[in-house]
C-alpha positions in Angstrom: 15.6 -56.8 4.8 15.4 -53.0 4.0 18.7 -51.1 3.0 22.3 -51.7 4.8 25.4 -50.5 4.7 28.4 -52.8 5.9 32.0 -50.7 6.2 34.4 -53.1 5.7 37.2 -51.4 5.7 37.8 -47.9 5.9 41.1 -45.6 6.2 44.5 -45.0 4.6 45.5 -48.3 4.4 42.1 -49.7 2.5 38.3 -48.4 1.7 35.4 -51.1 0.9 31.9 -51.1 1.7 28.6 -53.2 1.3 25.9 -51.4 0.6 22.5 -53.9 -0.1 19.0 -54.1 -0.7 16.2 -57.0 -1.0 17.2 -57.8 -3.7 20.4 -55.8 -4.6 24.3 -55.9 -3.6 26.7 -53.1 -3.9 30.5 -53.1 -3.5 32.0 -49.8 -2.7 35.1 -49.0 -3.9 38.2 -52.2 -3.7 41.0 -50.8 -1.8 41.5 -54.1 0.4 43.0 -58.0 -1.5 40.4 -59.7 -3.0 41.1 -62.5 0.0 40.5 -60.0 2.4 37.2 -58.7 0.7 35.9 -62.1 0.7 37.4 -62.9 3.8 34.9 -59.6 5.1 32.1 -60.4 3.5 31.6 -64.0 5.0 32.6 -62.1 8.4 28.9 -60.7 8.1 27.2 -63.4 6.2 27.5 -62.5 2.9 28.3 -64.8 -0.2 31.0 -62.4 -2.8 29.2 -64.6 -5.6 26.1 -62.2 -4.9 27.5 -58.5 -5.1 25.7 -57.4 -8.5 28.2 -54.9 -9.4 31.4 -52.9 -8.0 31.6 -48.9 -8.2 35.1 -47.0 -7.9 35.2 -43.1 -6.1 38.6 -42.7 -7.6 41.6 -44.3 -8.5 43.8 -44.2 -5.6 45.2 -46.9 -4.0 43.5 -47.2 -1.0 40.6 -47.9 -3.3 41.2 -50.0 -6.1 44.0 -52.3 -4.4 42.1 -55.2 -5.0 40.1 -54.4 -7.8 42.1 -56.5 -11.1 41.4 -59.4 -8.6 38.3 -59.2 -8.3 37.3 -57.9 -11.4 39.0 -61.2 -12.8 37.2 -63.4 -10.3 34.1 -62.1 -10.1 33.6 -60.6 -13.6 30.7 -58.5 -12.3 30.0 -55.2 -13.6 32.7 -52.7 -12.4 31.4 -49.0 -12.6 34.2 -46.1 -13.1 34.0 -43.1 -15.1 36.0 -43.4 -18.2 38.9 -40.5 -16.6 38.9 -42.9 -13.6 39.1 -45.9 -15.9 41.9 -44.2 -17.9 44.0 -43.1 -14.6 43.9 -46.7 -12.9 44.9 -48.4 -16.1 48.0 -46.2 -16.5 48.5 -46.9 -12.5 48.4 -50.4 -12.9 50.8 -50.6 -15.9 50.5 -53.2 -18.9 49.7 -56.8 -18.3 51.9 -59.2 -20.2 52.5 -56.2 -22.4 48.9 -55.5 -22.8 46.7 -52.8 -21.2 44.7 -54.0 -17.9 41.4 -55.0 -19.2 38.0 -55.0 -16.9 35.9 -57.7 -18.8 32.5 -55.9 -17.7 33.2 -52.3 -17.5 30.8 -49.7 -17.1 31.0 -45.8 -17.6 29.3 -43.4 -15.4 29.3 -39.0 -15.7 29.2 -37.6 -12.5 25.7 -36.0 -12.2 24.5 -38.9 -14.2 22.2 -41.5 -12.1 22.3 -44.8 -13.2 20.1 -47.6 -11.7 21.9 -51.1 -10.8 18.9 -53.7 -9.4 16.7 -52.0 -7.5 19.2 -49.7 -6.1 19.3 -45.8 -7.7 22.6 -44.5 -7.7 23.7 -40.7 -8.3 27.5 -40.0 -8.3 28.3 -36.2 -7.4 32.1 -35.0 -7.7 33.7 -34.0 -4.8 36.8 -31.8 -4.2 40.2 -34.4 -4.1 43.6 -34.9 -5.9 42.2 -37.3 -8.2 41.4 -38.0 -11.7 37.5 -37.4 -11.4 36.4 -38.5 -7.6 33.2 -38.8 -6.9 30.7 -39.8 -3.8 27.6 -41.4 -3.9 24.6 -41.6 -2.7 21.8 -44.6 -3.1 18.2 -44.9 -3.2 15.9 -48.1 -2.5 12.8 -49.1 -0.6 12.2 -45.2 0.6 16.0 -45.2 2.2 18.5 -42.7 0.9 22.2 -43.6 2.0 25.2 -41.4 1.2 28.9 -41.8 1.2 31.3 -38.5 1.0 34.9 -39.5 1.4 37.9 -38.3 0.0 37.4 -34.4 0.2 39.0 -31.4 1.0 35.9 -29.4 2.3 32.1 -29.8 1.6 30.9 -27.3 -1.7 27.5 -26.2 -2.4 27.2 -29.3 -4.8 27.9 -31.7 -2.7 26.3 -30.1 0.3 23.0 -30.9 -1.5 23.5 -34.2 -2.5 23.8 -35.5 1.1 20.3 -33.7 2.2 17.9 -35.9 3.0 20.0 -38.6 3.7 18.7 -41.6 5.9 22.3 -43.5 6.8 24.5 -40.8 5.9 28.6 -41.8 5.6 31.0 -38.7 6.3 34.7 -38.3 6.3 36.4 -37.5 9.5 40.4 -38.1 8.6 42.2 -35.6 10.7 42.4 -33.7 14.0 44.2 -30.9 12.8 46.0 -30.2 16.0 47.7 -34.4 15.7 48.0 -33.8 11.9 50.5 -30.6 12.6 52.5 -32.1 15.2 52.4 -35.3 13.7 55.2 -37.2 11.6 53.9 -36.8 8.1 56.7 -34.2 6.3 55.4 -30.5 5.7 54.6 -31.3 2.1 52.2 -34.3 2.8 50.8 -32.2 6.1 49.9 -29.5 3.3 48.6 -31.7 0.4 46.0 -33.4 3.5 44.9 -30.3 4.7 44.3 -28.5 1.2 40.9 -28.2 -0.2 41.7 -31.2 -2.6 42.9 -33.3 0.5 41.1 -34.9 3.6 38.1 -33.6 5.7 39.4 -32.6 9.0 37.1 -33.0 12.1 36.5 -29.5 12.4 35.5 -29.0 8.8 32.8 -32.1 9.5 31.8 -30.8 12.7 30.9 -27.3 11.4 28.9 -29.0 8.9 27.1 -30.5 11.4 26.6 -27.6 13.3 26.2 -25.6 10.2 24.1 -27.2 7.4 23.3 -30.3 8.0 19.7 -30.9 7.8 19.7 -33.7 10.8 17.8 -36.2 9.0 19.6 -38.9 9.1 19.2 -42.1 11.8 22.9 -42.9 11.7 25.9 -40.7 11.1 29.4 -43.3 10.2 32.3 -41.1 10.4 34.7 -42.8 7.8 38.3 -42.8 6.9 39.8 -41.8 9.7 43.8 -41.1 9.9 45.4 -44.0 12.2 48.4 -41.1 12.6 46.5 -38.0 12.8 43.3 -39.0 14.7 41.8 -41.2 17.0 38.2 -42.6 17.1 37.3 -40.8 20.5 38.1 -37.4 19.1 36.2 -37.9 16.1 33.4 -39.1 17.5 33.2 -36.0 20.1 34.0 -33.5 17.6 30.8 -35.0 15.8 28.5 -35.5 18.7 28.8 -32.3 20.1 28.3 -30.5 16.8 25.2 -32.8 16.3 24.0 -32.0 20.0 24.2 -28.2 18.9 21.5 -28.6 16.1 19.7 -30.8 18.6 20.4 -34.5 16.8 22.2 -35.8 19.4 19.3 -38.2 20.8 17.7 -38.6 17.1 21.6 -39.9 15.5 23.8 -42.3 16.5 27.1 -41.7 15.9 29.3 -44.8 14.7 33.1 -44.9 13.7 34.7 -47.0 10.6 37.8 -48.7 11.5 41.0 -50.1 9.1 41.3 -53.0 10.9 37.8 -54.5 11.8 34.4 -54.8 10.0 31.6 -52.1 11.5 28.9 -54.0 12.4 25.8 -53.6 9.6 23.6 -50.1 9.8 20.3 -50.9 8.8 17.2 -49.2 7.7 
């Protein structure tokens, strides 16, 4: 089988993905129902009684909609750092006067790898207005995949955690020219933009013309603003950088989506 990554979701209104192995099953993040997720996962062939574990970036809602559910359903391992943990549970708000309670949960550090199946993870922290967000990147079979969401701008740290990576899963949220003229108020405009906000397409692309070590077989440009972008101009903004380094033939450039499941990258 080798290593894939299925997006299931990915934007402002929900963030899941599949990321598997032989013999190993990943959930990213749980910021769509627990119907929905389910409903996804059979859209590609997958069973939910498989996944071997769940890991959370952060805490916002876009990530852990439909993570009580499935926590419940599932009771699979759910990995969080405990500042994560803490900040979700005080989201959530008591449960018939009692604390939400994750029957199986697991504690990560960021900079701490961990090993679930035969899948070695590292968490990294990235730059957001969140508890303690991290990204990820996996391990298995040879194949290094990497997922970097959820940031205001790409730091040193970060910057080498995604070298080397074979899928490699980047956001792409804004145009900043739509994002300016666009309906959000000043205050929100501001808060996306910041360094603890959402990676614009120009920030991405001059990482791609910049740094980026063009390693990687596919690029997935992820959570993408349904306001203040549009899949064409993302995916230009990217290419073009990418064509500068000379990656253009040696990448393929794919697009995450809110409403639809991308079909499966595979190594």
């Amino acid at each position: 089988m080798g290593v894939s990554v299925s997006m299931l979701a990915s934007g402002s209104r929900g963030n899941c993905a599949l990321v598997a192995s032989t013999r190993t099953k990943i959930l990213l993040d749980a910021g769509i129902s627990c119907r929905e997720t389910f409903k996804r996962l059979r859209s590609i062939g997958e069973e939910p009684r498989n996944l071997c574990a769940i890991l959370i970036t952060h805490e916002h809602s876009d990530h852990v909609y439909g993570l009580a559910a499935l926590a419940k359903k599932l009771r699979i391992p759910i990995f969080m750092t405990a500042t994560t943990h803490s900040a979700w549970s005080r989201g959530l708000g008591p449960v018939n006067g009692q604390p939400p309670r994750i029957e199986r949960l697991e504690r990560f550090e960021s900079g701490h790898g961990f090993q679930i199946g035969d899948i070695e993870v590292k968490p990294f922290t990235i730059p957001h207005d969140a508890a303690d967000p991290v990204g990820f990147t996996f391990r298995s079979e040879g194949i290094k995949v990497s997922f970097a969401t959820d940031l205001g701008y790409l730091p040193g740290n970060v910057r080498d955690y995604l070298r080397g990576s074979d899928i490699l899963i980047m956001e792409s949220n804004h145009d900043v020219e739509m994002l300016r003229g666009g309906p959000y108020p000043w205050s929100v405009k501001q808060r996306v933009a910041s360094n603890v906000g959402h990676l614009s397409n120009t920030k991405l692309a001059d990482f791609f013309a910049r740094d980026y070590d063009n390693n990687a077989a596919f690029v997935v440009l992820a959570h993408l603003s349904e306001q203040n972008n549009h899949p064409e101009i993302a995916r230009r903004e990217a290419e073009r950088s990418l064509a500068e380094r000379g990656g253009l033939f040696q990448n393929r450039v794919l697009v995450a989506m809110q409403s639809e499941v991308l079909p499966r990258v595979q190594l």
